[in-house]
N, CA, C and O of each residue as an XYZ file, in Angstrom:
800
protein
N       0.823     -1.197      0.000
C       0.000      0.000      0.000
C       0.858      1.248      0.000
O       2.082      1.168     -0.099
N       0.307      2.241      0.096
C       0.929      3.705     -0.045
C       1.377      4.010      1.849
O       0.948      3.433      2.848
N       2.379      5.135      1.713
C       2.887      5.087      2.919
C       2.717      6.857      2.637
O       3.400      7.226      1.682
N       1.881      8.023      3.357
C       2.132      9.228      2.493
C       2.265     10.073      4.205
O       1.271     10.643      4.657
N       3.146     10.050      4.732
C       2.886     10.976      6.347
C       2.985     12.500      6.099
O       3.963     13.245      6.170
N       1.787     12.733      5.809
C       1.657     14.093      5.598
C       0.340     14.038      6.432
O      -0.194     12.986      6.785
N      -0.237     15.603      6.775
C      -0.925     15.910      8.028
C      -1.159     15.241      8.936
O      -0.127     14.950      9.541
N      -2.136     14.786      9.404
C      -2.353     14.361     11.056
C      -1.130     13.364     10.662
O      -0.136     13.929     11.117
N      -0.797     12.379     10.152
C      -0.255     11.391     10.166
C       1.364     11.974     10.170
O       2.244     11.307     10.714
N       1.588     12.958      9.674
C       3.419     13.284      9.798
C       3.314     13.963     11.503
O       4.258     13.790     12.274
N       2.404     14.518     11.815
C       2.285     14.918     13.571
C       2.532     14.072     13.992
O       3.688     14.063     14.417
N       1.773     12.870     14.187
C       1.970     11.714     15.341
C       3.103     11.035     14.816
O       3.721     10.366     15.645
N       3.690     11.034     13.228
C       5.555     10.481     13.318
C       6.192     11.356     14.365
O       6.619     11.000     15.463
N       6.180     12.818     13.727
C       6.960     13.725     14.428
C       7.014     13.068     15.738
O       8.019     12.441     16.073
N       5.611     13.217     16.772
C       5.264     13.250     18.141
C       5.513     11.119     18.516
O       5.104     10.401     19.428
N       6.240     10.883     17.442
C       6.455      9.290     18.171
C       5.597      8.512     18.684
O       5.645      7.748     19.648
N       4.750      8.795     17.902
C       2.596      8.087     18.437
C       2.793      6.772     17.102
O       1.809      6.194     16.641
N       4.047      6.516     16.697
C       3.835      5.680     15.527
C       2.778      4.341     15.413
O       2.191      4.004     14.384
N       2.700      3.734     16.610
C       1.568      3.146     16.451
C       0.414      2.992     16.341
O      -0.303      2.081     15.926
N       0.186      4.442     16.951
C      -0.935      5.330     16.539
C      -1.160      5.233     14.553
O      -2.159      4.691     14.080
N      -0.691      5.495     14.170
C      -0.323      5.296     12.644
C      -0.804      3.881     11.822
O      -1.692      3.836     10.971
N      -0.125      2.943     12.219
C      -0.217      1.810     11.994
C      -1.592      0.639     12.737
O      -2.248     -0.275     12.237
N      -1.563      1.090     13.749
C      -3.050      0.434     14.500
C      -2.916     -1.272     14.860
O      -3.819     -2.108     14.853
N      -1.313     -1.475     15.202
C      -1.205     -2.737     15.174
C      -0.652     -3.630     14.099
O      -0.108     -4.734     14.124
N      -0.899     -2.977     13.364
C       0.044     -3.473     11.899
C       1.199     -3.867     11.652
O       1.559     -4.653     10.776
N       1.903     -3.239     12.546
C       3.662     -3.023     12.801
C       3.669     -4.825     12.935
O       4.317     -5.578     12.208
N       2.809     -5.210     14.011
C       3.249     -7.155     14.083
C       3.440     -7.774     12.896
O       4.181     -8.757     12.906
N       2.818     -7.345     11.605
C       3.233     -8.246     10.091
C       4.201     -8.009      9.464
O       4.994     -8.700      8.824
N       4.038     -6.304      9.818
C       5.581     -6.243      8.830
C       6.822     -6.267      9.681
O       7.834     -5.979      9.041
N       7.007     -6.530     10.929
C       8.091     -7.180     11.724
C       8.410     -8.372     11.475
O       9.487     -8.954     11.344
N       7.014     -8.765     11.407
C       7.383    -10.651     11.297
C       7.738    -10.952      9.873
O       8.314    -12.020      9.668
N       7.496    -10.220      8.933
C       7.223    -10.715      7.770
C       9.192    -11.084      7.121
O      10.257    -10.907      7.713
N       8.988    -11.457      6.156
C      10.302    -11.557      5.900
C      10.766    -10.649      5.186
O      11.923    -10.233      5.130
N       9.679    -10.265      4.516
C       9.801     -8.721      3.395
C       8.853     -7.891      3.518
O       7.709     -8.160      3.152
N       9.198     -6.744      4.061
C       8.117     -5.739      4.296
C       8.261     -4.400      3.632
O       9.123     -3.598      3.991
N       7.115     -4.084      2.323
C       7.329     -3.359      1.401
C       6.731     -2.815      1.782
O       6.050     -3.205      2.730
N       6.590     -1.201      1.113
C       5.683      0.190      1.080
C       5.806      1.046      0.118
O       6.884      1.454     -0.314
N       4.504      1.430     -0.349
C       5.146      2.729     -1.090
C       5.202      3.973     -0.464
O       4.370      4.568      0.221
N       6.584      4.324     -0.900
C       6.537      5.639     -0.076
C       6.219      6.969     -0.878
O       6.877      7.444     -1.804
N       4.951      7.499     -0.256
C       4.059      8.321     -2.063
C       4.318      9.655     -1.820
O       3.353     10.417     -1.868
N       5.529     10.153     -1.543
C       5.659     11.668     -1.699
C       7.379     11.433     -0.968
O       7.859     10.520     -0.298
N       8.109     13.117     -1.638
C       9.451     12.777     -0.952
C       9.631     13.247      0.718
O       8.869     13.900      1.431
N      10.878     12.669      0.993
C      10.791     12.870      2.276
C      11.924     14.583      2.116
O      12.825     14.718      1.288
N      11.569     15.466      2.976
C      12.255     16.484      2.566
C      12.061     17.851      3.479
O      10.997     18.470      3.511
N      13.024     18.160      4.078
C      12.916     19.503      4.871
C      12.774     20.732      3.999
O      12.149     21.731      4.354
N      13.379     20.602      2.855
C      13.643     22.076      1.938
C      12.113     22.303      1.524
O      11.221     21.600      2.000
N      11.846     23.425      0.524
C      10.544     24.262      0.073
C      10.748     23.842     -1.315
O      10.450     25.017     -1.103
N      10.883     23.545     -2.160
C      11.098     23.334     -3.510
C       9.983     22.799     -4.367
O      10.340     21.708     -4.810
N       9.048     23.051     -4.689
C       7.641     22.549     -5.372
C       7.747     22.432     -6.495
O       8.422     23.286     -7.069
N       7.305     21.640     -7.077
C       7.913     21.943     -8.297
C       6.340     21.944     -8.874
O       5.482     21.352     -8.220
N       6.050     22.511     -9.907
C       4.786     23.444    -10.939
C       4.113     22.258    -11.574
O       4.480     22.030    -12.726
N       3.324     21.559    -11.132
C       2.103     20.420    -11.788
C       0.903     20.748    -11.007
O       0.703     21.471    -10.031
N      -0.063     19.758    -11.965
C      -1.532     19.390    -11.626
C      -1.939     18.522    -10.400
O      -2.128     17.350    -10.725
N      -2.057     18.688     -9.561
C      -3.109     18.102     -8.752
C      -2.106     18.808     -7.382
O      -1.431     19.817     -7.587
N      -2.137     18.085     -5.940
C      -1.799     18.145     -5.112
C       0.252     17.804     -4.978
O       0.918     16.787     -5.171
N       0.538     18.890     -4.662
C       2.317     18.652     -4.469
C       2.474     18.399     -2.883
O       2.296     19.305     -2.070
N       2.869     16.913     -2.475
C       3.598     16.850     -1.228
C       4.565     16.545     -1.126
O       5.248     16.282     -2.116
N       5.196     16.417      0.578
C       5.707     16.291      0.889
C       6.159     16.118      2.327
O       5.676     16.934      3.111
N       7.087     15.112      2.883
C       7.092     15.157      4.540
C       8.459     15.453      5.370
O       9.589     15.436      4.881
N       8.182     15.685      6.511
C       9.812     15.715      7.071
C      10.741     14.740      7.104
O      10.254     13.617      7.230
N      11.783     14.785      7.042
C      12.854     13.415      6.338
C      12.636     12.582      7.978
O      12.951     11.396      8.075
N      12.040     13.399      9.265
C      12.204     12.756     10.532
C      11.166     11.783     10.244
O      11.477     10.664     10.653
N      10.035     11.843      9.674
C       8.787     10.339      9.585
C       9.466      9.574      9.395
O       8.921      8.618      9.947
N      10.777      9.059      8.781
C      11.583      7.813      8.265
C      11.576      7.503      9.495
O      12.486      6.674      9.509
N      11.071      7.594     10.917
C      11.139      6.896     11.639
C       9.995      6.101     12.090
O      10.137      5.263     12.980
N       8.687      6.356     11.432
C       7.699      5.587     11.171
C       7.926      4.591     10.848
O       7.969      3.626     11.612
N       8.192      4.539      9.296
C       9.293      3.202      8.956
C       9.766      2.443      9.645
O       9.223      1.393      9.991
N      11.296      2.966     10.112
C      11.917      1.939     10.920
C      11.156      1.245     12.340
O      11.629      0.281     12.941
N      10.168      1.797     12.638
C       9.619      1.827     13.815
C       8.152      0.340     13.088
O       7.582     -0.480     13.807
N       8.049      0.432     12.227
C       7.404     -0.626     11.654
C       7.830     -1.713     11.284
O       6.988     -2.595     11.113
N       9.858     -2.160     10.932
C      10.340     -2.767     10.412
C      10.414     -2.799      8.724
O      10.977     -3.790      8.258
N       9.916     -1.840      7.805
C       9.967     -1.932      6.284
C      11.761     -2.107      6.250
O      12.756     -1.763      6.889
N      11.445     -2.731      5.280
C      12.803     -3.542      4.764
C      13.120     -2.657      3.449
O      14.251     -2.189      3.316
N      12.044     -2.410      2.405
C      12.425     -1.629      1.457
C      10.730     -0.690      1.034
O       9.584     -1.047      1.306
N      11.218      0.589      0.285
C       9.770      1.677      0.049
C      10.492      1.484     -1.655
O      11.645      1.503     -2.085
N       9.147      1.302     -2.274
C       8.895      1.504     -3.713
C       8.911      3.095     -3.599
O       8.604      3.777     -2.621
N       9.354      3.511     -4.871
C       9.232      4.937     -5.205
C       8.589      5.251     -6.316
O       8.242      6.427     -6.211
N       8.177      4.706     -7.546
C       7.791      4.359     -8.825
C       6.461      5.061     -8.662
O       5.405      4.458     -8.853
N       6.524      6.680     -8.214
C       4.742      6.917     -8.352
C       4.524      8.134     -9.320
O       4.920      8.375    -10.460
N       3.875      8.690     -8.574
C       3.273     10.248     -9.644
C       4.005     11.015     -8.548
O       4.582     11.933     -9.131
N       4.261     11.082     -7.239
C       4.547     11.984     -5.803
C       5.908     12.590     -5.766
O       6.082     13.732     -5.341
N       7.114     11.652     -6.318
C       8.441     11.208     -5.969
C       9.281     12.935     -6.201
O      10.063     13.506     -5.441
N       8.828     13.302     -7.302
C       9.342     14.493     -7.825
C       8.797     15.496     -7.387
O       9.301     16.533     -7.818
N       7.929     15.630     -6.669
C       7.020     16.703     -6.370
C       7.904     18.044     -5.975
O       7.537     19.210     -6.122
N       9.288     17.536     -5.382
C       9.853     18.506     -4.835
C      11.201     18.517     -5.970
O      12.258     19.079     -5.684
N      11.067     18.094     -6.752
C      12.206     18.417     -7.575
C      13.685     17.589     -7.421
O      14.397     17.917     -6.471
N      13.997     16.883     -8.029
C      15.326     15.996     -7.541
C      16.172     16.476     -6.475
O      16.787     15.511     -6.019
N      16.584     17.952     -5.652
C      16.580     17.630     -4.193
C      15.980     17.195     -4.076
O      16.549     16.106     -4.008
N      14.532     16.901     -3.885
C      13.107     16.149     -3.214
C      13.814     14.966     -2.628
O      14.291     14.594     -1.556
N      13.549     14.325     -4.559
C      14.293     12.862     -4.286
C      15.689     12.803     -3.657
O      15.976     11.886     -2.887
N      16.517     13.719     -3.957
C      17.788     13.199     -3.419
C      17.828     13.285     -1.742
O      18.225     12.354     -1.041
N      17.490     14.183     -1.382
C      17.308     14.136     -0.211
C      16.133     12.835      0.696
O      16.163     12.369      1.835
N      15.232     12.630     -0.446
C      14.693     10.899     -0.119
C      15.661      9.693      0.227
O      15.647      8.965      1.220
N      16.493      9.686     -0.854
C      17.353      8.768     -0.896
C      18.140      9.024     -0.109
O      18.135      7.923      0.442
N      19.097      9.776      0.624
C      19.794     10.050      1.157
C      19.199      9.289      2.857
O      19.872      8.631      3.650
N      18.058      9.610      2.935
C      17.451      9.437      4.537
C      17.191      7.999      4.355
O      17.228      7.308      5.373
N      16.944      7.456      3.275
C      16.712      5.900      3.105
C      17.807      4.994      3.426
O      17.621      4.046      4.190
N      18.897      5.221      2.906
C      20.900      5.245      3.032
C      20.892      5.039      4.070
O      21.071      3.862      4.386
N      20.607      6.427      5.557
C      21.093      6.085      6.442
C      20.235      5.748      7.389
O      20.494      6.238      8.489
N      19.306      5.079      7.328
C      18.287      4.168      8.261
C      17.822      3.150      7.972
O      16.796      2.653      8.435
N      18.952      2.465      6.689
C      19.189      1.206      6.452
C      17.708      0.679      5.851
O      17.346     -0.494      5.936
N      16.899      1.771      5.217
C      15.894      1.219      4.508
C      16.143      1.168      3.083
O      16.837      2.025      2.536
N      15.579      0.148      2.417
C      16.088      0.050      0.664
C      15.171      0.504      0.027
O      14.025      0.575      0.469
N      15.582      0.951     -1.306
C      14.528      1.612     -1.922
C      14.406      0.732     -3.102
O      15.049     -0.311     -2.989
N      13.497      0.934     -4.633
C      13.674      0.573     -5.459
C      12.803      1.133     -6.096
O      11.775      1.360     -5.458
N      12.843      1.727     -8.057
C      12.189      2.154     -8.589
C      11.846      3.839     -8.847
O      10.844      4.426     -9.254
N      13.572      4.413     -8.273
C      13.684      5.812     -8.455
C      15.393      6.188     -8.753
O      16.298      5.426     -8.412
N      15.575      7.291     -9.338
C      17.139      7.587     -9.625
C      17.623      8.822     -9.734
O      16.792      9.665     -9.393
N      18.625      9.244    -10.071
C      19.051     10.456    -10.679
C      18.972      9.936    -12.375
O      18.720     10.956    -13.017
N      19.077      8.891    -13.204
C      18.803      9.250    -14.496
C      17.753      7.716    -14.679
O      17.454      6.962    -13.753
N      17.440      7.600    -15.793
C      16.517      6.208    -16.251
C      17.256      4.665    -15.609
O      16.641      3.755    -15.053
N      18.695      4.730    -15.883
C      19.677      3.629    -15.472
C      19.662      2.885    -13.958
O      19.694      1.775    -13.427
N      19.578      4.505    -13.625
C      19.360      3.894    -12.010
C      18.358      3.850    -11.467
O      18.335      3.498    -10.288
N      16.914      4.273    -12.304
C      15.928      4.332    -11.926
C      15.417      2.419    -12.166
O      14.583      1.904    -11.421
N      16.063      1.687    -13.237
C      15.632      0.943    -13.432
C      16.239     -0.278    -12.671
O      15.626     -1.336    -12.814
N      16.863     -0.283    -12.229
C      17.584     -1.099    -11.400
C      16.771     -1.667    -10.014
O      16.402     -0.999     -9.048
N      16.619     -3.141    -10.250
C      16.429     -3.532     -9.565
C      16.032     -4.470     -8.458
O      16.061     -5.623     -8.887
N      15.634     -4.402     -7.064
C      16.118     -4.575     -6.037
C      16.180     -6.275     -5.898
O      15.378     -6.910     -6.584
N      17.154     -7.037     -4.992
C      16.993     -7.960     -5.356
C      17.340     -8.969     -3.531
O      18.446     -9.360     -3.159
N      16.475     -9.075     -3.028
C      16.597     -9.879     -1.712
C      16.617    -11.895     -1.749
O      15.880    -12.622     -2.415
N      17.559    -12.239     -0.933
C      17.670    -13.483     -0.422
C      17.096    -13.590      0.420
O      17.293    -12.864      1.394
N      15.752    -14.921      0.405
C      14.658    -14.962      1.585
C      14.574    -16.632      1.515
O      14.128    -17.241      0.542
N      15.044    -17.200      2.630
C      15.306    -18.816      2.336
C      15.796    -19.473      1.290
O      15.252    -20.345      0.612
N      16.800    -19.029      1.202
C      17.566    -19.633     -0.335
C      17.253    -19.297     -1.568
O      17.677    -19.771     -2.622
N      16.382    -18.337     -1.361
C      15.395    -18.010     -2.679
C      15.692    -16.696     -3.122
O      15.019    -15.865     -2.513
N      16.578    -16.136     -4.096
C      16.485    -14.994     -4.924
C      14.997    -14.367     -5.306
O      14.209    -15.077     -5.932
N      14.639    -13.044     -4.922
C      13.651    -12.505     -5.327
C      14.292    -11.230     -5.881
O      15.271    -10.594     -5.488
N      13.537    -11.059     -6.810
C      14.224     -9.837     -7.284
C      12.590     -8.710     -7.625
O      11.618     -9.043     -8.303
N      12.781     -7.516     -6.957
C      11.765     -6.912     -7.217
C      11.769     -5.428     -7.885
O      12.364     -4.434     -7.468
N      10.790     -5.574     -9.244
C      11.040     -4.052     -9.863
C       9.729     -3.381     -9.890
O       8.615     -3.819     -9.602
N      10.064     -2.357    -10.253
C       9.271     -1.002     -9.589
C       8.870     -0.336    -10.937
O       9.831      0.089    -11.578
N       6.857     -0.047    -11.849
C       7.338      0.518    -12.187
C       6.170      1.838    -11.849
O       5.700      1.796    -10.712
N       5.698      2.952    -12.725
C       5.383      3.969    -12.336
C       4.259      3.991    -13.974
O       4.644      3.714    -15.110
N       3.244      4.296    -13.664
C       2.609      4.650    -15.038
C       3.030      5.844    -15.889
O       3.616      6.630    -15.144
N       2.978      6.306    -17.129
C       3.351      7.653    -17.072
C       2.759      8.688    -16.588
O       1.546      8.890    -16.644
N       3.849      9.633    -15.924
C       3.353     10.809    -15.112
C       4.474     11.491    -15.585
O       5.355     11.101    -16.351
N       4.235     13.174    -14.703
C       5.278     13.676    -15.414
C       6.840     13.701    -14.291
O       7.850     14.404    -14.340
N       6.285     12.246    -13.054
C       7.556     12.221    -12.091
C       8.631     11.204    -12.692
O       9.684     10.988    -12.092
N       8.297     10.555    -13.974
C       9.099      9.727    -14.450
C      10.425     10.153    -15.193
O      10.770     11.318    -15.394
N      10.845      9.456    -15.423
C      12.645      9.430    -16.261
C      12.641      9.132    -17.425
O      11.677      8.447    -17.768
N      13.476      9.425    -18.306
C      13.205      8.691    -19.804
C      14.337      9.236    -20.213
O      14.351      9.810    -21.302
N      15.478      9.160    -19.433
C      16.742      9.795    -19.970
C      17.914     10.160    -18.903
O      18.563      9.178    -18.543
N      18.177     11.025    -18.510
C      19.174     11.733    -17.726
C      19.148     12.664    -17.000
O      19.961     13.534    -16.686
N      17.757     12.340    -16.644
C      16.887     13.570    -15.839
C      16.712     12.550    -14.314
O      16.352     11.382    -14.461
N      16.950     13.010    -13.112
C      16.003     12.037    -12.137
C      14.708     11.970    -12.132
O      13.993     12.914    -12.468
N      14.226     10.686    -11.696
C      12.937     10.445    -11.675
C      12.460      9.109    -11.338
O      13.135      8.523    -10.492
N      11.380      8.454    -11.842
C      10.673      7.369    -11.421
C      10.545      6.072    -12.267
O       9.864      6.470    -13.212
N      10.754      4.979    -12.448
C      10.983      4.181    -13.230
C       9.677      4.018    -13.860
O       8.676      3.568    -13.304
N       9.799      4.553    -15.457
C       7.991      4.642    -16.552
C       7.453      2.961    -16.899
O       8.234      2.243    -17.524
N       6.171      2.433    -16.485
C       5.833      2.240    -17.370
C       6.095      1.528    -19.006
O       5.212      1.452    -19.861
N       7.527      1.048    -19.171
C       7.577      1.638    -20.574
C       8.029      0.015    -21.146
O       8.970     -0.562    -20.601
N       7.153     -0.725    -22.445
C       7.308     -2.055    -22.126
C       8.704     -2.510    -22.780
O       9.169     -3.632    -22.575
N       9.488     -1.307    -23.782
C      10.314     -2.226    -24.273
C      12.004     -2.365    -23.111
O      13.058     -3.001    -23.113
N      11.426     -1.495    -22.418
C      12.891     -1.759    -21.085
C      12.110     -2.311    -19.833
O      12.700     -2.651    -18.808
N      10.764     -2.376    -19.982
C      10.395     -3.337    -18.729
C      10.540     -5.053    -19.298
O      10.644     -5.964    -18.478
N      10.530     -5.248    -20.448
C      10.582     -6.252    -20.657
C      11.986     -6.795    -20.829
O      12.211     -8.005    -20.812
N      12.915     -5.885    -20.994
C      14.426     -6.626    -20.683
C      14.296     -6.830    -19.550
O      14.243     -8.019    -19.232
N      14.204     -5.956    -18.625
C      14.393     -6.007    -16.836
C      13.857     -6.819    -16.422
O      14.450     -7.335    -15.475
N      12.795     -7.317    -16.707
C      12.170     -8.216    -16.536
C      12.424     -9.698    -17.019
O      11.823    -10.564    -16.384
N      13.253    -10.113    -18.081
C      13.770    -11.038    -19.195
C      15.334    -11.383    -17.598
O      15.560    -12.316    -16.827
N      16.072     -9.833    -17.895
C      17.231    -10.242    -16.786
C      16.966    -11.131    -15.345
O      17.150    -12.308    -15.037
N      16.398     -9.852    -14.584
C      15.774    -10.306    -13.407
C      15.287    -11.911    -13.585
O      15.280    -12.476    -12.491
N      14.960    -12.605    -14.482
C      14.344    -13.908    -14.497
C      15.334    -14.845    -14.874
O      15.240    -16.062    -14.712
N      16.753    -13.944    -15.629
C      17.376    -15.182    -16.075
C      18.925    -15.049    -14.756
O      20.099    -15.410    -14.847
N      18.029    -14.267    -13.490
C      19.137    -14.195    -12.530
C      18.765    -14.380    -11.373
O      19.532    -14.451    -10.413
N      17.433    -14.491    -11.318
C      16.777    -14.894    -10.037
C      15.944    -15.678     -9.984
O      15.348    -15.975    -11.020
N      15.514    -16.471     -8.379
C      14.579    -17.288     -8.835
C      13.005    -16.776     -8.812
O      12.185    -17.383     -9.500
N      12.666    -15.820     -8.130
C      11.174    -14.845     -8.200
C      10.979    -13.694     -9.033
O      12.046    -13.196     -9.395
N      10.195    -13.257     -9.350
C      10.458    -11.926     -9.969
C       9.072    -11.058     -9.942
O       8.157    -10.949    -10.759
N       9.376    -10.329     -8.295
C       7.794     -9.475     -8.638
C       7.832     -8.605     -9.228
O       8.945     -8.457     -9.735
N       6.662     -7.343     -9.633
C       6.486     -6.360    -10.230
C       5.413     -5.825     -9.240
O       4.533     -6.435     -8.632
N       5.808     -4.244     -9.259
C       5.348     -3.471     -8.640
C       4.604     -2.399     -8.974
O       5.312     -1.395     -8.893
N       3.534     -2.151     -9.302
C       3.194     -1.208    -10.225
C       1.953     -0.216     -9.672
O       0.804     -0.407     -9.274
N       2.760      0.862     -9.854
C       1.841      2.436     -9.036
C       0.834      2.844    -10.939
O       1.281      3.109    -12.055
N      -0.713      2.673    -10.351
C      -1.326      3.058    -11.563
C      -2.575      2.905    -10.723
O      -2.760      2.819     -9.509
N      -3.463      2.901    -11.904
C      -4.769      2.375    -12.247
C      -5.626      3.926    -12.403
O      -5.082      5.001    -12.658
N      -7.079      3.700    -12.176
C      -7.777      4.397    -11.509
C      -8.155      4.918    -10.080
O      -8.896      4.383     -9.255
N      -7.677      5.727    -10.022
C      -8.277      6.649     -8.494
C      -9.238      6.355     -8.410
O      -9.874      6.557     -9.445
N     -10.060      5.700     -7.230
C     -10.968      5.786     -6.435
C     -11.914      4.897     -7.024
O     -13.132      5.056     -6.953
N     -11.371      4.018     -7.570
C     -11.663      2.527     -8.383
C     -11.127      1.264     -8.128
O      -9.969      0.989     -8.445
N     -11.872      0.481     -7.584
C     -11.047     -0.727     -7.090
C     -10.514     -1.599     -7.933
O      -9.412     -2.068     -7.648
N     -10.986     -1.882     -8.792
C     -10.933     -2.699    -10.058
C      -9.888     -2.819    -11.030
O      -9.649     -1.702    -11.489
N      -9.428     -3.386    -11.353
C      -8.317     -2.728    -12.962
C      -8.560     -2.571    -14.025
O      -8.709     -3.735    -14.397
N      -8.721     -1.987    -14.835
C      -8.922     -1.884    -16.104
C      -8.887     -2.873    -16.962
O      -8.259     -3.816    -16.481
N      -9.437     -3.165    -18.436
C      -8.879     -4.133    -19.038
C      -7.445     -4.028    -19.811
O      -6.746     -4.944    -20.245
N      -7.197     -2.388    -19.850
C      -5.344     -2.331    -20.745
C      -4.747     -2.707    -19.431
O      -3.627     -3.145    -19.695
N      -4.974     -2.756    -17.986
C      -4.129     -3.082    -17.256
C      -4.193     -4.232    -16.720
O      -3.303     -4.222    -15.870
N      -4.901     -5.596    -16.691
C      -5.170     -7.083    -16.962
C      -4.507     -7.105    -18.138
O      -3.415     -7.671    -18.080
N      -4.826     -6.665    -19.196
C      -3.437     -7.228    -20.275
C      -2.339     -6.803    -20.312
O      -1.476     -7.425    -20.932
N      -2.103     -5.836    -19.781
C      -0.701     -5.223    -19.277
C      -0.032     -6.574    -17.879
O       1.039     -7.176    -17.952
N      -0.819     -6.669    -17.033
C       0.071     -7.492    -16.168
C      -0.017     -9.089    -16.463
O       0.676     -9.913    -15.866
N      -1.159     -9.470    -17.668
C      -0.536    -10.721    -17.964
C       0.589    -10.662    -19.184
O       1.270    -11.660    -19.420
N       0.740     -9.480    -19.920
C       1.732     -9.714    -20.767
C       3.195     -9.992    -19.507
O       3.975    -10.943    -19.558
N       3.208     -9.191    -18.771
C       4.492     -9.260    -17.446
C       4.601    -10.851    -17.440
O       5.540    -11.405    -18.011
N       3.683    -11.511    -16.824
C       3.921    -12.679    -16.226
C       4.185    -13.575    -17.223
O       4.897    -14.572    -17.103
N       3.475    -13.137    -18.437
C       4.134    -14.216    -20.037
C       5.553    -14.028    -20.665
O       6.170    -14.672    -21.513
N       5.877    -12.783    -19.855
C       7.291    -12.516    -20.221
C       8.732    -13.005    -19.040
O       9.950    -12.844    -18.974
N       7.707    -13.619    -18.318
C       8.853    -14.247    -16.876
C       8.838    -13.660    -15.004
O       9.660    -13.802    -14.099
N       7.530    -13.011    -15.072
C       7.324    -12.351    -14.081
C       6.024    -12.901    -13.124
O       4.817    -12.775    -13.330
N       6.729    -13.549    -12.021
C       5.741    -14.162    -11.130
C       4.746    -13.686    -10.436
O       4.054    -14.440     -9.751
């Protein structure tokens, strides 16, 4: 699910009410062996907004202690949010991820490193998990930072690699319709083309 600590919810990080937050939740993703999130806006002290459509956030780099305070192992970044503040945004995301030993996957300073990715040992078992982002305008497509697109003819190498180097291979994918539970039908044929191409 989405992880976004902005209003009431970045207060009670700030104020260390984290379980307040979570409601008990924290017991699965402690126990779990892999405990993912998306993390849907950057983490970031600076003012830097950057000029789009809808809502621009952002939280204090101190909520990363929500996180750790939950046990997440790694935060997807692959959304529409990531850029909101402009690559400080992200860099300063990444930076707080670095040093509280949380992993990220599915964001970069150019497309290369955006696409890279993450790859955990969980009982002998290689999983390798990639991240991607529908198009928005927080994505990469070059040498710009940003969010890993959407885009099938490099999701389908990454996806081809990842399979001929690991033994799992999830996919992670920030999309659909807002305020729609359902998926679409381009996105049912979008995620069975994934799994016909080597993606579990």
């Amino acid at each position: 699910g989405d992880f976004c600590p902005i209003g009431e919810i970045e207060s009670l990080s700030l104020n260390k009410e984290h379980e307040k937050i979570f409601g008990g939740f924290t017991k699965h993703t402690s126990d779990a062996d892999l405990s993912i999130v998306n993390l849907e806006c950057p983490l970031t002290d600076n003012n830097t907004p950057d000029i789009k459509f809808g809502p621009v956030l952002k939280a204090s780099t101190k909520t990363i202690e929500s996180l750790k305070h939950a046990n997440f192992d790694l935060v997807t970044l692959a959304n529409n949010h990531i850029m909101d503040h402009g690559p400080e945004g992200l860099n300063t995301t990444l930076d707080v991820c670095k040093k509280n030993g949380i992993q990220f996957v599915g964001a970069g300073s150019n497309l290369t490193e955006a696409r890279i990715f993450h790859v955990s040992e969980i009982q002998g078992k290689k999983i390798a998990i990639l991240n991607f982002a529908e198009n928005e305008f927080s994505n990469t497509h070059g040498n710009s930072p940003g969010a890993n697109p959407l885009y099938f003819p490099n999701n389908l190498k990454d996806i081809q690699k990842a399979k001929k180097e690991n033994d799992f291979v999830l996919i992670i994918i920030h999309g659909g319709n807002e305020n729609y539970q359902l998926p679409s039908p381009r996105l049912k044929e979008t995620f069975r083309f994934m799994i016909d191409a080597g993606a579990d």
